[in-house]
Structure formats: structure tokens, C-alpha cells
FIDRENPA-793891 format. One record per residue (C-alpha): chain; x negated, y, z negated; residue number from 1; residue in one letter. Coordinates in Angstrom, 2 decimals. Layout:
FIDRENPA-793891
{chain: A | c1: X | c2: Y | c3: Z | n: NUM | res: A}
...
This chain:
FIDRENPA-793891
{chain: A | c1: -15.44 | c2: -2.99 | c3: -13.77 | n: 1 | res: X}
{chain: A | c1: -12.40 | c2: -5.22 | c3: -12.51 | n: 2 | res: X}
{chain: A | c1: -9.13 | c2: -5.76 | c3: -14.61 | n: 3 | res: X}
{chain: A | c1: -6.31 | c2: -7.73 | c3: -13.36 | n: 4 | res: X}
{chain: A | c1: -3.55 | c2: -5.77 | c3: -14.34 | n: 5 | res: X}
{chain: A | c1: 0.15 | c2: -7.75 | c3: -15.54 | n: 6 | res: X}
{chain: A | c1: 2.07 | c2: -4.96 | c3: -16.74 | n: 7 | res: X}
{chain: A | c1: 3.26 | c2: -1.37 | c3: -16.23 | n: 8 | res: X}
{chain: A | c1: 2.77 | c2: 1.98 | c3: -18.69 | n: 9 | res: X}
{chain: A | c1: 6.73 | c2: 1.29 | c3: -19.02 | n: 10 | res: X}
{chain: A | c1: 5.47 | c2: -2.69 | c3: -20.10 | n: 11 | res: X}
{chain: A | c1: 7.83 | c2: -3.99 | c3: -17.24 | n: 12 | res: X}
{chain: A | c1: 5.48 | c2: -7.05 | c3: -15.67 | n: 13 | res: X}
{chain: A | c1: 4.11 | c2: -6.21 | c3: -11.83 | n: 14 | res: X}
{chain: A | c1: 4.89 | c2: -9.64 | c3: -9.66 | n: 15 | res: X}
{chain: A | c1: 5.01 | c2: -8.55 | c3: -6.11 | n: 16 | res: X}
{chain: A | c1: 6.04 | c2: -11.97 | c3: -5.17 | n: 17 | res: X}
{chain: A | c1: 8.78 | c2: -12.40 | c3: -1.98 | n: 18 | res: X}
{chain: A | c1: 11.90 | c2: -12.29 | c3: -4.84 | n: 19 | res: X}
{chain: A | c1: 10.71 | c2: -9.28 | c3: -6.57 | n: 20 | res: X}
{chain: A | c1: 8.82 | c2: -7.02 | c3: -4.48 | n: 21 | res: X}
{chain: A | c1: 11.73 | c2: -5.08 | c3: -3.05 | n: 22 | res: X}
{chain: A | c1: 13.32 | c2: -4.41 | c3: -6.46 | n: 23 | res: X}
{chain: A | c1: 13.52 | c2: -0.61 | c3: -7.63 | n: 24 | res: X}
{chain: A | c1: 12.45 | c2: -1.49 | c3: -10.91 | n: 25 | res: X}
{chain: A | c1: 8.74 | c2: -2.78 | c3: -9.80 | n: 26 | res: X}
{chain: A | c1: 8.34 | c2: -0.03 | c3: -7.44 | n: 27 | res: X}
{chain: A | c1: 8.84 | c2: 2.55 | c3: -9.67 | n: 28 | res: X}
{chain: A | c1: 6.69 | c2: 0.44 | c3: -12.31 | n: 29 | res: X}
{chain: A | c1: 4.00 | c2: 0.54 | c3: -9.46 | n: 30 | res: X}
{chain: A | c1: 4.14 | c2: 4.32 | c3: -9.07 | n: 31 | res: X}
{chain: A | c1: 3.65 | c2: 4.75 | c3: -12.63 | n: 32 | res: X}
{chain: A | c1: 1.09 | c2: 2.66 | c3: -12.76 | n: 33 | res: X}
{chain: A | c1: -0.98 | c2: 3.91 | c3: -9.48 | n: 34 | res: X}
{chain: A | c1: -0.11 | c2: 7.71 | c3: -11.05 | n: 35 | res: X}
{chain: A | c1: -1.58 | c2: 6.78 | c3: -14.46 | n: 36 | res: X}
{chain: A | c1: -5.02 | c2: 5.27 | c3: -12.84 | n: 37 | res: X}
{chain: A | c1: -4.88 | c2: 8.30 | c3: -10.91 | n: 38 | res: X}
{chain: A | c1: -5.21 | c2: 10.34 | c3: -13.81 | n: 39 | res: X}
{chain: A | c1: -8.72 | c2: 9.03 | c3: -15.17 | n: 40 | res: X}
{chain: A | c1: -10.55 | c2: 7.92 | c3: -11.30 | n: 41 | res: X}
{chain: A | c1: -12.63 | c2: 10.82 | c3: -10.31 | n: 42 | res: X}
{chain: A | c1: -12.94 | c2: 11.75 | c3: -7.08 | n: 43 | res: X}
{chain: A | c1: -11.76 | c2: 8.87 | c3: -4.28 | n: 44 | res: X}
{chain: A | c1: -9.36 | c2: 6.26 | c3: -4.98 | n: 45 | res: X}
{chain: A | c1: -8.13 | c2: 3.21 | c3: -2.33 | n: 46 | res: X}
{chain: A | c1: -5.28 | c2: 1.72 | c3: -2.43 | n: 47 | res: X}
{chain: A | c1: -4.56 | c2: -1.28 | c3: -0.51 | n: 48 | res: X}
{chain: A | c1: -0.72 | c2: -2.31 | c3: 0.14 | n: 49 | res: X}
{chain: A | c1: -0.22 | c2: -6.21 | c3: 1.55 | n: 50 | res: X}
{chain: A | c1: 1.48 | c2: -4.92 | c3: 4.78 | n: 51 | res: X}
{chain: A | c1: 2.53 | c2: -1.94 | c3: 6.42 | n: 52 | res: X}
{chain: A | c1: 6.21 | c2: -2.92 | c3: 5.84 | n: 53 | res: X}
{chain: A | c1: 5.72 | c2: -3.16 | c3: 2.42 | n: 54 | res: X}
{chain: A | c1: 3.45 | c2: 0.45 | c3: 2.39 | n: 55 | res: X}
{chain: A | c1: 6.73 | c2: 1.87 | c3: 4.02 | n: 56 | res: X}
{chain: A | c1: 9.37 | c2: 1.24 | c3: 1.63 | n: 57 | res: X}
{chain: A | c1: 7.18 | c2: 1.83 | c3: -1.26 | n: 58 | res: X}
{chain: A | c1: 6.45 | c2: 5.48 | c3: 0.20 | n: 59 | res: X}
{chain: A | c1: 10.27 | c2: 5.73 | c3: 1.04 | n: 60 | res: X}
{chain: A | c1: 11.37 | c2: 4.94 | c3: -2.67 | n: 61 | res: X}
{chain: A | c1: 8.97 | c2: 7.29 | c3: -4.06 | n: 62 | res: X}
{chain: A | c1: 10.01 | c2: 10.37 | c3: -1.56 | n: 63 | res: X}
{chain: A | c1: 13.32 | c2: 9.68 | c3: -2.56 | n: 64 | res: X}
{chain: A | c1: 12.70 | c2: 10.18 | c3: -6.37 | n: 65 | res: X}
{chain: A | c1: 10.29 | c2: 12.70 | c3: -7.95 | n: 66 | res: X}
{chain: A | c1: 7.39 | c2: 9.59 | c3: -7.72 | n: 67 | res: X}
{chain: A | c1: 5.67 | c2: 11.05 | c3: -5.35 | n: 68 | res: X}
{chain: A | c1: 5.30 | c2: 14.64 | c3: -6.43 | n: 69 | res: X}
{chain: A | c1: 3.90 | c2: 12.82 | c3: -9.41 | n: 70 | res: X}
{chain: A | c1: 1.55 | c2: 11.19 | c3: -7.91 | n: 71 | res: X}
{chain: A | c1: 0.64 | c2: 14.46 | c3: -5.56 | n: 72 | res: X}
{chain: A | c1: -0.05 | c2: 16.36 | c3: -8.98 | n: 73 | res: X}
{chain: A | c1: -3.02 | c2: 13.85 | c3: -9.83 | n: 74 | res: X}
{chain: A | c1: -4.09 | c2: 13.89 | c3: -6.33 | n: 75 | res: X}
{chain: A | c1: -4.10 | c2: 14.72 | c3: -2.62 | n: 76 | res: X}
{chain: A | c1: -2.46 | c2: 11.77 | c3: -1.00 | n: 77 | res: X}
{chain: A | c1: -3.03 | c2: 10.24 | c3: 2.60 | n: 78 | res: X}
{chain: A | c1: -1.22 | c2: 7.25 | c3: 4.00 | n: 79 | res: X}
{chain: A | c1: -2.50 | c2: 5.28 | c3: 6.90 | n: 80 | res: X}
{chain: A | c1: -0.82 | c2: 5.13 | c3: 9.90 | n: 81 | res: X}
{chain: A | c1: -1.07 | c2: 2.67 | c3: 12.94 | n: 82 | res: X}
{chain: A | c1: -0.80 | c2: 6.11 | c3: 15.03 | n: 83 | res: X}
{chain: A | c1: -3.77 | c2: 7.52 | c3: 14.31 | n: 84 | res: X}
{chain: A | c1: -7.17 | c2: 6.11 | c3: 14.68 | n: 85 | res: X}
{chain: A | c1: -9.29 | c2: 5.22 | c3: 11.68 | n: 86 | res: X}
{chain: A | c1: -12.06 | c2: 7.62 | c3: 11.98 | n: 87 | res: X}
{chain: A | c1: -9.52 | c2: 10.48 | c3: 12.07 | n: 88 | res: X}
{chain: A | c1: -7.68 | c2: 9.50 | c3: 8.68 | n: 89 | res: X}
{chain: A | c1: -11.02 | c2: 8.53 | c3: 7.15 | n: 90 | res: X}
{chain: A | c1: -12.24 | c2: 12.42 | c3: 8.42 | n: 91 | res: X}
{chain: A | c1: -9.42 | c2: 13.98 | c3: 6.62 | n: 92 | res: X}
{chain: A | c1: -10.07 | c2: 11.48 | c3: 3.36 | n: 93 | res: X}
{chain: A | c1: -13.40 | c2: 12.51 | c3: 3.30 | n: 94 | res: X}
{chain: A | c1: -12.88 | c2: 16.41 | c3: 3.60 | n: 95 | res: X}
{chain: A | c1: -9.89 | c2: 15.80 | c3: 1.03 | n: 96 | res: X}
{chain: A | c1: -12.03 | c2: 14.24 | c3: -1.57 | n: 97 | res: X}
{chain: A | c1: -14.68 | c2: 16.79 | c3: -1.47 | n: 98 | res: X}
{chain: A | c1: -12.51 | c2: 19.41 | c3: -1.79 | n: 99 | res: X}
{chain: A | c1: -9.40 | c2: 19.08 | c3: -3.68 | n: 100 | res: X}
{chain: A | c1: -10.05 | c2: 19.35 | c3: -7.03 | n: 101 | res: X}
{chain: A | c1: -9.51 | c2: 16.22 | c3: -8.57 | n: 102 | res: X}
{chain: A | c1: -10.25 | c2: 14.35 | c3: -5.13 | n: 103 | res: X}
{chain: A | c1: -7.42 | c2: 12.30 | c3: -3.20 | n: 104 | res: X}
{chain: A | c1: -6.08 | c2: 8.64 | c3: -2.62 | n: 105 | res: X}
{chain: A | c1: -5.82 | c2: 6.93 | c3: 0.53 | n: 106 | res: X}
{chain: A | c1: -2.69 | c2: 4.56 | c3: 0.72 | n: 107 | res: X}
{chain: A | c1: -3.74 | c2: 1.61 | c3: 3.29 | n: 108 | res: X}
{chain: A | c1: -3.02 | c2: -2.10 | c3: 4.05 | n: 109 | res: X}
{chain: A | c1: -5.31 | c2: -4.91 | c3: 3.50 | n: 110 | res: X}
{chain: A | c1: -5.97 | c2: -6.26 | c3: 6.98 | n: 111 | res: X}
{chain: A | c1: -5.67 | c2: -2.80 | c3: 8.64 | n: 112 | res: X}
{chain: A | c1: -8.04 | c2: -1.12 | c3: 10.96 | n: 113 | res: X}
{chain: A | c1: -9.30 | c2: 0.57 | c3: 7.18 | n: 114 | res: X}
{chain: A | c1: -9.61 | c2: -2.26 | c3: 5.47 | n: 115 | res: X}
{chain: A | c1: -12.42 | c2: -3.66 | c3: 7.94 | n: 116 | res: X}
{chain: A | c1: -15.34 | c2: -2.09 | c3: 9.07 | n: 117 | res: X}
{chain: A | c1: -15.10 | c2: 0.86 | c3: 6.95 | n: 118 | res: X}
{chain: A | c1: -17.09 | c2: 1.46 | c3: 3.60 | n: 119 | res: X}
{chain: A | c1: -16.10 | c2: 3.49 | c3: 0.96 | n: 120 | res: X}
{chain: A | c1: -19.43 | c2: 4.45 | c3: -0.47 | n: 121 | res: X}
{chain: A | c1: -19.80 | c2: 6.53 | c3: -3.39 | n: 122 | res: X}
{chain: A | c1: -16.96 | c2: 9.03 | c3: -4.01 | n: 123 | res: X}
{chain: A | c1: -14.94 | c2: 7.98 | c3: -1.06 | n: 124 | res: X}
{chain: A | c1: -13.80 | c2: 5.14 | c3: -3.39 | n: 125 | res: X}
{chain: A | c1: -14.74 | c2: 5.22 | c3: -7.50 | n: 126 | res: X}
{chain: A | c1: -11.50 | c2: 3.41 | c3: -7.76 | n: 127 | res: X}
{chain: A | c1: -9.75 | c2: 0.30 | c3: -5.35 | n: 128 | res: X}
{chain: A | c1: -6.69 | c2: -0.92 | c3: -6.80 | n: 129 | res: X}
{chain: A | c1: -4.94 | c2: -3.95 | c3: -4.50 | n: 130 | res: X}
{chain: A | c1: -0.78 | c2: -4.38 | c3: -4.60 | n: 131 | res: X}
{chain: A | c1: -0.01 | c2: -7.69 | c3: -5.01 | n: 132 | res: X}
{chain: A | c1: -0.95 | c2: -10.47 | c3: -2.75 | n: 133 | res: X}
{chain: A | c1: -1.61 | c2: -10.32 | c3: 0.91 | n: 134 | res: X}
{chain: A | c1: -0.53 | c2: -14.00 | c3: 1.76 | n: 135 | res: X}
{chain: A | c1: -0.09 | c2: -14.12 | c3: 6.06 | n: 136 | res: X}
{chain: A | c1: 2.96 | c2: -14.87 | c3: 7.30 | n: 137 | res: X}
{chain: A | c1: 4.07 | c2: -18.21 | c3: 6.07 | n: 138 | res: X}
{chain: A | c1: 6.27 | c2: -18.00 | c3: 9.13 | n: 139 | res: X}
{chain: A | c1: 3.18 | c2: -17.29 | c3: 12.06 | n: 140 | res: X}
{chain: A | c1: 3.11 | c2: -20.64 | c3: 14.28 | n: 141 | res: X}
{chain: A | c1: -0.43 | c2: -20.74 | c3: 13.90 | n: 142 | res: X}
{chain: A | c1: -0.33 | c2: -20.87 | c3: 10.11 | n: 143 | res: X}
{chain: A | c1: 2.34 | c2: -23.50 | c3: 9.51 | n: 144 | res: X}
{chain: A | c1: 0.78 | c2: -25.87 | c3: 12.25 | n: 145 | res: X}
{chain: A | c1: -2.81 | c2: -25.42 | c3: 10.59 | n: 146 | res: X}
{chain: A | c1: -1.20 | c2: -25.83 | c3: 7.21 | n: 147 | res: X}
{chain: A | c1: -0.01 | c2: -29.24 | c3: 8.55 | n: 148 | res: X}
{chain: A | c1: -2.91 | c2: -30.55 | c3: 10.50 | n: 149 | res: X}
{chain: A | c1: -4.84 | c2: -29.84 | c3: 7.39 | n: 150 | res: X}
{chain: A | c1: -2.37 | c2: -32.09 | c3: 5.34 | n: 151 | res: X}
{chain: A | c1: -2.61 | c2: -34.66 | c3: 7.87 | n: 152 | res: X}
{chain: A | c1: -6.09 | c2: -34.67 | c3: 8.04 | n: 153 | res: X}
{chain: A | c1: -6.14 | c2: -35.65 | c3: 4.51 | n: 154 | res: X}
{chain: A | c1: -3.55 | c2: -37.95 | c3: 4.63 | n: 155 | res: X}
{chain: A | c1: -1.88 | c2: -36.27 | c3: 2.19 | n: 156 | res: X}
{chain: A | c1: 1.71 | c2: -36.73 | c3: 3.57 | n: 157 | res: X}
{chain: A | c1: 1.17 | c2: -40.57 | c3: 2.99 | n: 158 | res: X}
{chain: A | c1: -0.18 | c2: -39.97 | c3: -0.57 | n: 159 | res: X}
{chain: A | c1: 2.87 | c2: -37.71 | c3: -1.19 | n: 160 | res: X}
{chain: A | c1: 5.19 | c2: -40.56 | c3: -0.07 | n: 161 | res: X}
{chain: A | c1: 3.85 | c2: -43.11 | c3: -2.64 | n: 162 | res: X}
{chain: A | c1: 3.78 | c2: -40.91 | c3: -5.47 | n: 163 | res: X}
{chain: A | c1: 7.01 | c2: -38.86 | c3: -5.05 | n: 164 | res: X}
{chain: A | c1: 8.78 | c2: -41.49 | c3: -7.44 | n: 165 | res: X}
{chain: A | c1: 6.64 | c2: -40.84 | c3: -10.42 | n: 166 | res: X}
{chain: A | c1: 5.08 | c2: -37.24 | c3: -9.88 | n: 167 | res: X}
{chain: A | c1: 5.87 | c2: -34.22 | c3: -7.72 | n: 168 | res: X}
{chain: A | c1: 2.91 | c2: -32.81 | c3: -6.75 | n: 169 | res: X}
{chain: A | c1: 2.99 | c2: -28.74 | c3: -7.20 | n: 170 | res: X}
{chain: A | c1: 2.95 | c2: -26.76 | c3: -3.86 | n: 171 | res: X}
{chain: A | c1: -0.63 | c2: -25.55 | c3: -4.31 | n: 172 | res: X}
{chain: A | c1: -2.11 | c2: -28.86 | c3: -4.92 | n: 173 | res: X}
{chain: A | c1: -2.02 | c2: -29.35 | c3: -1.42 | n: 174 | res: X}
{chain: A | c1: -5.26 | c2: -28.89 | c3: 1.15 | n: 175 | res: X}
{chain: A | c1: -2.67 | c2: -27.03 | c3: 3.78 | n: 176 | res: X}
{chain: A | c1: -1.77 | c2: -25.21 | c3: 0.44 | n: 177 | res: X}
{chain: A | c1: -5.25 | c2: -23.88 | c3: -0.86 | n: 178 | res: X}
{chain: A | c1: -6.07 | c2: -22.99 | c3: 2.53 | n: 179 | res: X}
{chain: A | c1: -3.05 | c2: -20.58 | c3: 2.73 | n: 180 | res: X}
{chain: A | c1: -4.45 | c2: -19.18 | c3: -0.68 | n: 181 | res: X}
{chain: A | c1: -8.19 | c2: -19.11 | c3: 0.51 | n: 182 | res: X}
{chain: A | c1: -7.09 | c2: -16.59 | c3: 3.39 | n: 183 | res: X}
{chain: A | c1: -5.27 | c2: -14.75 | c3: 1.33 | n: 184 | res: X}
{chain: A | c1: -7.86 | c2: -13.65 | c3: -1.44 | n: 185 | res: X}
{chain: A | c1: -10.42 | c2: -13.56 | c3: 1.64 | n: 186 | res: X}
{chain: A | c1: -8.46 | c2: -10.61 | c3: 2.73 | n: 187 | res: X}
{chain: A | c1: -8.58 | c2: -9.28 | c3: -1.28 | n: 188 | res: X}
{chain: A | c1: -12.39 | c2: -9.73 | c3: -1.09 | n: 189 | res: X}
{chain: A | c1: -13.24 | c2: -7.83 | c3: 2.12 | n: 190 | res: X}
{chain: A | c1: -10.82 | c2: -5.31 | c3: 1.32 | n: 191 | res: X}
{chain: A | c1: -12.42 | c2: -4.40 | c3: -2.35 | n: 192 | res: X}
{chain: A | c1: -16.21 | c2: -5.05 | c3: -0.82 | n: 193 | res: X}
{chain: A | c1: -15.18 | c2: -2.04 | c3: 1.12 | n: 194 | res: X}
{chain: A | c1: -16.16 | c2: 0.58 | c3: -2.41 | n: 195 | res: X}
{chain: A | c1: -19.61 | c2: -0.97 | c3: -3.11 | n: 196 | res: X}
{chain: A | c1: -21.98 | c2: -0.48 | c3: -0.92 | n: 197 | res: X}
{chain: A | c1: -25.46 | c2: 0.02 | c3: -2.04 | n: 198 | res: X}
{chain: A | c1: -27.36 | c2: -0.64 | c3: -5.59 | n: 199 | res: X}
{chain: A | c1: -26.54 | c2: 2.65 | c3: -7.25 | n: 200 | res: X}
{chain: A | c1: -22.67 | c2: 2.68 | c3: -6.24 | n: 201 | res: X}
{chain: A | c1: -20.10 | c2: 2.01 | c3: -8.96 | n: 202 | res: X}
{chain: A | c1: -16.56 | c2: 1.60 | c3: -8.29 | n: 203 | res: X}
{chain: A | c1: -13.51 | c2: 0.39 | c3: -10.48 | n: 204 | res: X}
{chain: A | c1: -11.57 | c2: -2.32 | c3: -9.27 | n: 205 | res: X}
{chain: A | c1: -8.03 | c2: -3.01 | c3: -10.10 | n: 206 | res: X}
{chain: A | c1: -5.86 | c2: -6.04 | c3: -9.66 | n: 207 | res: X}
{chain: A | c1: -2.07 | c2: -5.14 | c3: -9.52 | n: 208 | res: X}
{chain: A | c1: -0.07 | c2: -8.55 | c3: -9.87 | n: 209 | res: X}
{chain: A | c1: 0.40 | c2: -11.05 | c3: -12.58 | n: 210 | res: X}
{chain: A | c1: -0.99 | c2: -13.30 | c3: -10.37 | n: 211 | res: X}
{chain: A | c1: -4.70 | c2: -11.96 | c3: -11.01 | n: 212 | res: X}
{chain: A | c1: -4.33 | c2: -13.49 | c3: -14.24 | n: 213 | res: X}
{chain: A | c1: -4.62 | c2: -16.55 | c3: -12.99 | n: 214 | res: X}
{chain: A | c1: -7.91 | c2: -18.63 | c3: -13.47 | n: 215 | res: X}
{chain: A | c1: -7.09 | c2: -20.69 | c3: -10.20 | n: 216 | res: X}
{chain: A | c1: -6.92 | c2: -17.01 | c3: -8.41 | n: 217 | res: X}
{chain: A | c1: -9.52 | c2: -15.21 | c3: -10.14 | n: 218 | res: X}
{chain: A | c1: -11.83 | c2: -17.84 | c3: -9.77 | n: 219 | res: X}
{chain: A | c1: -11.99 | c2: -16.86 | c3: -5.83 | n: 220 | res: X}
{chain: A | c1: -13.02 | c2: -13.31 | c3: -6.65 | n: 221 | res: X}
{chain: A | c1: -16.85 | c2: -12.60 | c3: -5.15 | n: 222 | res: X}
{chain: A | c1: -19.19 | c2: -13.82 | c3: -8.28 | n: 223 | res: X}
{chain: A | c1: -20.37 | c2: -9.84 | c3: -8.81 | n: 224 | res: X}
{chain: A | c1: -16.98 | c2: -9.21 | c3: -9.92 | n: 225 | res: X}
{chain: A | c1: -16.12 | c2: -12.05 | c3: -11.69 | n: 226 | res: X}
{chain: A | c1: -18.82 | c2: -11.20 | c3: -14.03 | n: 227 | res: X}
{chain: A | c1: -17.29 | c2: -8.17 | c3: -14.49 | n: 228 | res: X}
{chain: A | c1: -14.02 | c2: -8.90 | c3: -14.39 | n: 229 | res: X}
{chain: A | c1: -11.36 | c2: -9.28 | c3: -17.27 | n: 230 | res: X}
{chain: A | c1: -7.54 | c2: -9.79 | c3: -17.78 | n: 231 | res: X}
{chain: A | c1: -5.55 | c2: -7.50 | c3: -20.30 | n: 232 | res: X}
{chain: A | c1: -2.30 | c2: -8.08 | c3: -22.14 | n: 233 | res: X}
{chain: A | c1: -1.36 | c2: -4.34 | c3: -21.89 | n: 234 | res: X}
{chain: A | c1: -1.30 | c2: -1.53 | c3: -19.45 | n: 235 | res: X}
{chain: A | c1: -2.63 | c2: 0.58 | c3: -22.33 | n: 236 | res: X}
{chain: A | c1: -5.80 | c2: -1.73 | c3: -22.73 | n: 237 | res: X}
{chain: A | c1: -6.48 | c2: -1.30 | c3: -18.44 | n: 238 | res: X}
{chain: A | c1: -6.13 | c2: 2.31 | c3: -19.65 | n: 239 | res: X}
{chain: A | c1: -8.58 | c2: 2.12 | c3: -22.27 | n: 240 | res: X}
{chain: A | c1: -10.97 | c2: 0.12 | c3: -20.22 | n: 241 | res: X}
{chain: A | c1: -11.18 | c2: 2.72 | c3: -17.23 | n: 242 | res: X}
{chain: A | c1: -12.06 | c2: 5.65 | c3: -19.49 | n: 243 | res: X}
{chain: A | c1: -14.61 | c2: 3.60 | c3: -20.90 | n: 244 | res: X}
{chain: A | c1: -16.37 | c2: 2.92 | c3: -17.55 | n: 245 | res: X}
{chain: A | c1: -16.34 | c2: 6.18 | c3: -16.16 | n: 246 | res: X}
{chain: A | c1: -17.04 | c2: 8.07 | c3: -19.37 | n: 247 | res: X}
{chain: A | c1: -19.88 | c2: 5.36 | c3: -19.53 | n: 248 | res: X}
{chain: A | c1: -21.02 | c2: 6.32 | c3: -15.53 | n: 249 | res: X}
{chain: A | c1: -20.64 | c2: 9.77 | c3: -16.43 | n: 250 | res: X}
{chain: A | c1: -23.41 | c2: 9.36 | c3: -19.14 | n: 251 | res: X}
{chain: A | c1: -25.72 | c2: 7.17 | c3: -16.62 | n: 252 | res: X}
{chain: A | c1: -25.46 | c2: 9.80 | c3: -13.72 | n: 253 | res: X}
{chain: A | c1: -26.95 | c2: 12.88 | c3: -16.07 | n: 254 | res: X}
């Protein structure tokens, strides 16, 4: 199962774009959201943050309001850190999941050491939800001068030039454009290929932006999940849907 998921439990919509990320509101959205999922994914759950700054002031608004204890009382929580080598946080995940009784959640960062390399097989992840986006920096040297040679190449600055005076072409219409998409939802792919991992594993994957919703970003999901995957209006239909699936896998597995 995948859903791309456009709104909270509270209905507020989850963008984690540059001009809303930061804002109190959405984070707090988020933790209700990650809490609620919590609630109905048994055993492991993943869940992959853009960047490590990002990871950090999420985890800093939640310790400073009762978000976090929350979250704790669905689940043991552990957060990756760039201090301690992967095998060592995966070793505690592991031990947590098996023996906390309603397993534990590993908070992590798409492009991280845990987000390549590593699989999640069976209970280590029955549930991957990604935060928002994971574009690179739009800032890196390397990606702005690759953005433009790929432009170039394709003579698109000329073609922009002769039809600027009748129709403004729409940022990701561009070749430099795409390409700065394409490595973004390459990072989304290898990070949720991390849960399945052999022909009986089932995992639930969850979307967290409005952006999901998109047909020009959904389209770039792997094919097994876009056969699987779906968009829903409400938080309460996501809800719905993940009960299904693991009532459903409870069912199969007896």
C-alpha cells in the first residue's frame, strides 16, 4: 500500500515547501499525523526527514511541547545521528522493535548513511512514511551549473528568448528543471526501496506532502508502487486505508 497523504488529523494541508516548512502550525500537523500512523503500524516504522537540519527543529518543536511524549506513548523512538555509526543505531532499532511492545520508529534523513545500504526487511519497517521533498541544495555549485549546461544543451535559453513575449514557460518545464526533480524523487525511491526486500515482505508506504498528489510527481514513483499507490482527500481516509492493509496482512500471515 502507498497513499500520498495532503492533509493532517487536524485537516490543516502538509506542504513542506521552503515558505512553509518552518511554520509551527505544519510541524505540529506533522506530529499528529506521524503519532496517528503510529497508532495502527505494527512493529517497525521509518521515517525519513529531507535533511538533518530539518530532522532537528522538528525534534526541537516537539520536545518543547507535549508532541513528543505523544508520540513516545505509541512507540519507542530513535533519531539518527551523524555521531554514531549506522550499524550501532540500526542494533538498538532492531533490539527496540523486538522488544517494546508495540515496536519503535526510527527518525532518519533521506540521503543519510540509513537511507543507503541498509534494508528494512520485515518488521524492521511495516511502515516508511517520507516528510516532504528532499530537493538538493538549489544553492550547491555543482547543481546550478549542471542545471544550466543542461538548459544550454537544449538550447532552451534561446527558445525562452523568442517565446517570452507570448508565453512564460513554468519553472519545471525546463530540462535543467526536471533534472532537479528527477534527483529528488531518486532519493524518495531508494529511501522507501529500503522496507521491501524479498517476495513475502509487505510494508506501508506513506507520502507526507501535497506534492505527492501530483500526477507529474507520482508518476516517478518505482512502477510496484504506483500500482499500488493512491491519493486521498482526507487524513481520515489514509486512516481507513492503513487498517485495511494490515488487518488484511494480518489475515494472510495466519
Amino acid at each position: 500500500l502507498s497513499l500520498a497523504i495532503s492533509k493532517g488529523p487536524s485537516g490543516k494541508p502538509l506542504k513542506f515547501n521552503y515558505q512553509s516548512r518552518s511554520s509551527y502550525e505544519v510541524i505540529d500537523e506533522l506530529g499528529r499525523t506521524i503519532s496517528n500512523i503510529a497508532k495502527v503500524v505494527p512493529e517497525g516504522l521509518v521515517i525519513f526527514f529531507p535533511s538533518f537540519g530539518y530532522k532537528s527543529k522538528v525534534r526541537s518543536r516537539w520536545e518543547s511541547t507535549k508532541m513528543m511524549q505523544n508520540i513516545q506513548q505509541r512507540k519507542s523512538v530513535l533519531w539518527e545521528s551523524r555521531d554514531k555509526h549506522p550499524s550501532e543505531i540500526l542494533s538498538k532499532y532492531s533490539q527496540l522493535v523486538k522488544e517494546s511492545k508495540n515496536g519503535a520508529m526510527l527518525m532518519c534523513v533521506v540521503g543519510g548513511k540509513l537511507s543507503e545500504g541498509i534494508n528494512f526487511k520485515d518488521g524492521l519497517a511495516r511502515g516508511v512514511a517520507v516528510v516532504g521533498m528532499p530537493y538538493p541544495n538549489s544553492q550547491d555549485p555543482l547543481i546550478v551549473e549542471k542545471i544550466s549546461w543542461i538548459n544550454r544543451k537544449f538550447g532552451l535559453d534561446a527558445q525562452n528568448d523568442s517565446k517570452s513575449k507570448t508565453k512564460k514557460k513554468s519553472s519545471m518545464d525546463t530540462p535543467g528543471q526536471q533534472y532537479y526533480e528527477n534527483l529528488c524523487m531518486r532519493a524518495v525511491n531508494q529511501s522507501v526501496g529500503r522496507s521491501i526486500r524479498h517476495k513475502g515482505d509487505y510494508a506501508c508506504v506513506v507520502l507526507i506532502d501535497q506534492r505527492y498528489s501530483m500526477d507529474r510527481i507520482s508518476s516517478q514513483l518505482p512502477g510496484w508502487i504506483q500500482k499500488r499507490h493512491r491519493d486521498v482527500t482526507s487524513f481520515g481516509d489514509a486512516f481507513k486505508s492503513i487498517c485495511k492493509f494490515f488487518s488484511k496482512m494480518r489475515r494472510q500471515m495466519k
